[in-house]
N, C-alpha and C positions, 0 to 999 in steps of 0.2 A: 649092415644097416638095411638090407633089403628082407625088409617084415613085409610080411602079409598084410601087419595091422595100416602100413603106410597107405595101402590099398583103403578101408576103412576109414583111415584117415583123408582122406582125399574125397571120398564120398559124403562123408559127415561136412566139407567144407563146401564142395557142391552145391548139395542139395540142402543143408542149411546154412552155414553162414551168408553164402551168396545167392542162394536159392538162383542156380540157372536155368535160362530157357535157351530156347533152338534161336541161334542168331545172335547171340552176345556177344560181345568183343570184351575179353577178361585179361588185365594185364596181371602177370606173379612178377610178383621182387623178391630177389634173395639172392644168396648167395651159391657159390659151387659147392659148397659143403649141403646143399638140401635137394641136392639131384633125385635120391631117392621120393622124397615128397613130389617133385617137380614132376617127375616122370609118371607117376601115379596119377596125379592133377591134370596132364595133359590130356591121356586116357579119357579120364571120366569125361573133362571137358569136351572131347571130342566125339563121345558117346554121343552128349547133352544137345550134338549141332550147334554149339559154340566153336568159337574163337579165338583160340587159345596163344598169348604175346608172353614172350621173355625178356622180362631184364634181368639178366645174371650180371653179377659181380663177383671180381675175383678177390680173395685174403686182401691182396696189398693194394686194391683198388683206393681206398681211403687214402692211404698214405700218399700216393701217389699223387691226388687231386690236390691234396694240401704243399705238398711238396713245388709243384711247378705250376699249378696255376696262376695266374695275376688276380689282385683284388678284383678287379675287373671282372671275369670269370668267374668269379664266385659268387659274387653278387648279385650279377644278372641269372634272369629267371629263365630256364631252356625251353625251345618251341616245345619241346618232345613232353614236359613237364605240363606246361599251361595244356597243351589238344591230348593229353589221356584225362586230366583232371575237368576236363571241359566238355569232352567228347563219349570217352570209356562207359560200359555200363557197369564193370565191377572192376574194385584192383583189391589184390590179396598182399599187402605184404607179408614175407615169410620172416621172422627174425633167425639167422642160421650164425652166426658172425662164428670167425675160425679165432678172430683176437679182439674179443669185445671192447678192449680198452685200450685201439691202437692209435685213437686220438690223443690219450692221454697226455704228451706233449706237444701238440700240437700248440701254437701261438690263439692264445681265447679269442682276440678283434678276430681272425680270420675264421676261426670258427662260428662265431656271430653273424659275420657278410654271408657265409654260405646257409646258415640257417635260416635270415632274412630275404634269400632269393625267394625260400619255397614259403613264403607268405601267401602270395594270392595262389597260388594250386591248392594251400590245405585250407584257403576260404572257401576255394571252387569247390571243394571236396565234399566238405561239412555241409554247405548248404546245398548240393545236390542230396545227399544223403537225406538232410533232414524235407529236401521237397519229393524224395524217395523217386529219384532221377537216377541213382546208383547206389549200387552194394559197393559199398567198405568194408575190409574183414583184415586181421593179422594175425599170425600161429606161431608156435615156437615150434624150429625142427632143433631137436637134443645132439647139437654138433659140439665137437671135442671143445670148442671155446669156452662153448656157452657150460657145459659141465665142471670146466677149470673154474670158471668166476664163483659156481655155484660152490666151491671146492667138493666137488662128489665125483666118484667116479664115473665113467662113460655109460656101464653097463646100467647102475642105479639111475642117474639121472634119463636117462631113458625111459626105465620104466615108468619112476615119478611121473615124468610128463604126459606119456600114454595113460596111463594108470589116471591121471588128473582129467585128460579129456574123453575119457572113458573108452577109451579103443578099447579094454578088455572085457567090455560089456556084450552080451551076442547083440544088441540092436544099439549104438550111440544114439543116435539119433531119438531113439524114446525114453533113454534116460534122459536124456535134456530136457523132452517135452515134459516131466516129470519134475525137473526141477526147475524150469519155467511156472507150473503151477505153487510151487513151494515157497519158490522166491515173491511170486505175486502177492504170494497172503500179507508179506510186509510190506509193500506196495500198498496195498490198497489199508493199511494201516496207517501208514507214512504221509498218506496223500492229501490228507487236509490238515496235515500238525505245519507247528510256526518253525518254536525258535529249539534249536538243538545245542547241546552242551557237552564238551567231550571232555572228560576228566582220565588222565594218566600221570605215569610219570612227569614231570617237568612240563606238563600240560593243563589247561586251562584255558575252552575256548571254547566262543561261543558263536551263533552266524544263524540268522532265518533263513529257512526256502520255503516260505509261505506263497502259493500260487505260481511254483517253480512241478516240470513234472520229472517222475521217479522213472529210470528206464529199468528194464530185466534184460540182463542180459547173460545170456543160458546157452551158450555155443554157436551166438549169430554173427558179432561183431569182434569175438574173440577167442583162441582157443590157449591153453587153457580157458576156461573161462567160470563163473561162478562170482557175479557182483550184482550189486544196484548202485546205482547211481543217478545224482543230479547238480543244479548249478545252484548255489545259494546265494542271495541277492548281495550284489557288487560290493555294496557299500556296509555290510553286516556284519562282517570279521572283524571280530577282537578278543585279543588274548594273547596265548603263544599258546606254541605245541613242538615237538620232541620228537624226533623220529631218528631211534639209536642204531639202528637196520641201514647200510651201508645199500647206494641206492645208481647204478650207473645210468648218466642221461650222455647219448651222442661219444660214446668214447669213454666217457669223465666218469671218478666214482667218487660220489659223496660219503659221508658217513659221519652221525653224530650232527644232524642238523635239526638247529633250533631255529624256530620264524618266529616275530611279535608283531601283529596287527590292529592297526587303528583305522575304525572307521573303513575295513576293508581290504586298505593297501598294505602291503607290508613295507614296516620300517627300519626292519634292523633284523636280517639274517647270517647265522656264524655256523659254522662246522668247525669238524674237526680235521675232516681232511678235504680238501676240493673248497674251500674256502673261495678264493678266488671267481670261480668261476662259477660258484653257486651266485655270488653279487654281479656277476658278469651277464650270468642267464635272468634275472631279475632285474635289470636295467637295459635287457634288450631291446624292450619299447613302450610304453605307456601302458599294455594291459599284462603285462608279465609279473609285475607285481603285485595284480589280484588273483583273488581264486575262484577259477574256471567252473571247477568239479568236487564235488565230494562223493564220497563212493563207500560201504559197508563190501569187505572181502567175506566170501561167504562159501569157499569151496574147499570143503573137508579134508580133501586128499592131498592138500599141500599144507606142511607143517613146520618147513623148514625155512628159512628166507635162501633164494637163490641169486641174490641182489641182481635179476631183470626184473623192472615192474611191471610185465606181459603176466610174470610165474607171482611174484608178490604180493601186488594186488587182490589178488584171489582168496589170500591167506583167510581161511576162517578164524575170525576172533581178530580182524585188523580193519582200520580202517584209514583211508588215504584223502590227498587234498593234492588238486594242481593246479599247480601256478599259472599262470597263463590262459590260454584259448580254451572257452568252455564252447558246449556244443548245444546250437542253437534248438536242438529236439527238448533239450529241459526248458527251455525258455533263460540260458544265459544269454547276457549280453556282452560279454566280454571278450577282445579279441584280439590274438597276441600271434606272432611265430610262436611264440615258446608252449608247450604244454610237458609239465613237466611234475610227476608224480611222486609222490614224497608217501611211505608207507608207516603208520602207525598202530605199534601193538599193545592192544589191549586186552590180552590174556593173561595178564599178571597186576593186579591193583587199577582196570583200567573197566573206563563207566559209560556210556551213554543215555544223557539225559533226552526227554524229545518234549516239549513244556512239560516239563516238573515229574514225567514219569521216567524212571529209569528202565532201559527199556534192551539193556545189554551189561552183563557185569563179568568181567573178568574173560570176556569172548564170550559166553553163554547169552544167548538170546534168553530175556522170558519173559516172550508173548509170541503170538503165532506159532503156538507147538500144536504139533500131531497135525 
């Protein structure tokens, strides 16, 4: 696992997602499995006259927190949490997980109290980001877990992911400014339309982001990376929608989830598997059952679902909705612990209308070509 490209990789996070200066204090998350990443990361950062803080975790760190903690402890919010999210000028999480789904049994109220601790940090977080007081940024490192969930081998998944953030490119960093201009063109197509309509499968839904704004987002705030995205008004959602793509939040894997919304909130979501605690994460707190975010996946190089939605999202020809905490740069108002991404594919019978033009059919864009 010791590539060159991790070198590469590390610099592409640098100098763009977090664009550092001399003097920064950068915290990395992750786990021991993205040593390689980590070690690369240091490096640069220590080039840059930055700051460079570790939070590593080990495999059975989770289990262990869930296992012997008191309610108590899980709930409450740690100093360490509130003075980085308060303090820091960048934190990268790395998603590395050796057993992505080792919450899986875990008891859902307990899992709930610990997600409701980090409520005020990922307020602290959003709204520094959006007063641009700090970089935020998250990457996938292709560890033995995260390739098992995808079910792909180690070797291939690897490449996928590199190959997706373009470490095989002689310059990252300018293919992305590349396709920052490309993404833009639907940007500034998008940017003064109303009401959107998304027809698929067992889908039928519809929501304004009229006077909401469109982000690009091209290797800044996420690697893989390849989306736009915005918050469509609170109250706008209605319909249902289908997302048959098997989808892990926190441990947990969904699959086979259907939402119905009226008037915005949703009123009745079922799965097929994760049932439970898909109504568990929707009843977390009064803004968990609207929707945050809407986002167009738009990144060619991934074609498979790898059920994380760091890698899913991205999917060209998808497009996704999250429940929960939208982020205050599009002008959402909605604000939840939970932010929680639900991926929909429409490359097989699947439509996007944007007032009355369709404007995506079967994943094919056709407008803003060339």
């Amino acid at each position: 696992m010791f590539d060159k490209r991790y070198d590469k990789y590390a610099q592409l996070i640098v100098d763009r997602s977090l664009e550092v200066k001399e003097g920064m204090n950068v915290m990395i998350m992750g786990t021991t499995e993205a040593k390689p990443l980590m070690l690369s990361l240091q490096k640069e950062l220590l080039k840059k006259g930055a700051f460079p803080y570790f939070n590593i975790s080990f495999p059975e760190s989770e289990e262990i927190k869930y296992k012997y903690a008191s309610d108590y402890q899980l709930r409450t919010t740690g100093l360490i949490e509130l003075f980085v999210s308060e303090r820091y000028d960048a934190i990268l999480l790395i998603h590395s997980e050796d057993n992505p789904v080792a919450n899986s049994r875990v008891d859902i109220k307990r899992q709930m109290l610990s997600l409701q601790s980090m409520g005020q940090p990922m307020q602290n977080v959003m709204s520094r980001v959006a007063q641009e007081k700090m970089k935020w940024s998250s990457c996938i490192f292709p560890s033995r877990g995260l390739a098992q969930l995808a079910n792909m081998g180690q070797v291939a998944f690897e490449e996928m992911i590199l190959d997706a953030v373009k470490l095989n490119d002689a310059s990252p960093i300018k293919t992305w400014e590349i396709i920052e201009k490309e993404q833009q063109k639907l940007i500034d197509y998008l940017s003064d339309k109303d009401k959107v309509h998304i027809i698929g499968e067992d889908t039928d839904l519809t929501f304004s982001v009229k006077g909401r704004k469109w982000i690009n987002c091209s290797g800044r705030s996420n690697l893989p990376d390849g989306e736009i995205y915005t918050g469509p008004i609170e109250d706008s959602v209605n319909g249902h929608i289908y997302f048959k793509h098997q989808i892990m939040y926190k441990g947990n894997i969904a699959k086979g989830v259907r939402l119905r919304f009226e008037n915005g909130k949703c009123i009745n979501a079922t799965a097929e598997t994760g049932e439970a605690f898909l109504n568990a994460m929707i009843n977390l707190d009064d803004g968990a059952s609207y929707v945050g975010e809407f986002a167009l996946g738009l990144n060619e190089n991934l074609l498979a679902p790898a059920s994380h939605i760091l890698i899913d999202e991205k999917i060209g020809g998808t497009v996704h909705i999250a429940l929960g905490n939208g982020l205050p740069l599009t002008g959402s108002k909605n604000k939840s612990a939970l932010h929680w991404d639900f991926i929909c594919d429409l490359r097989e019978n699947g439509q996007i209308i944007v007032d009355e033009e369709v404007i995506m059919k079967n994943g094919e864009y056709l407008i803003c070509k060339g």
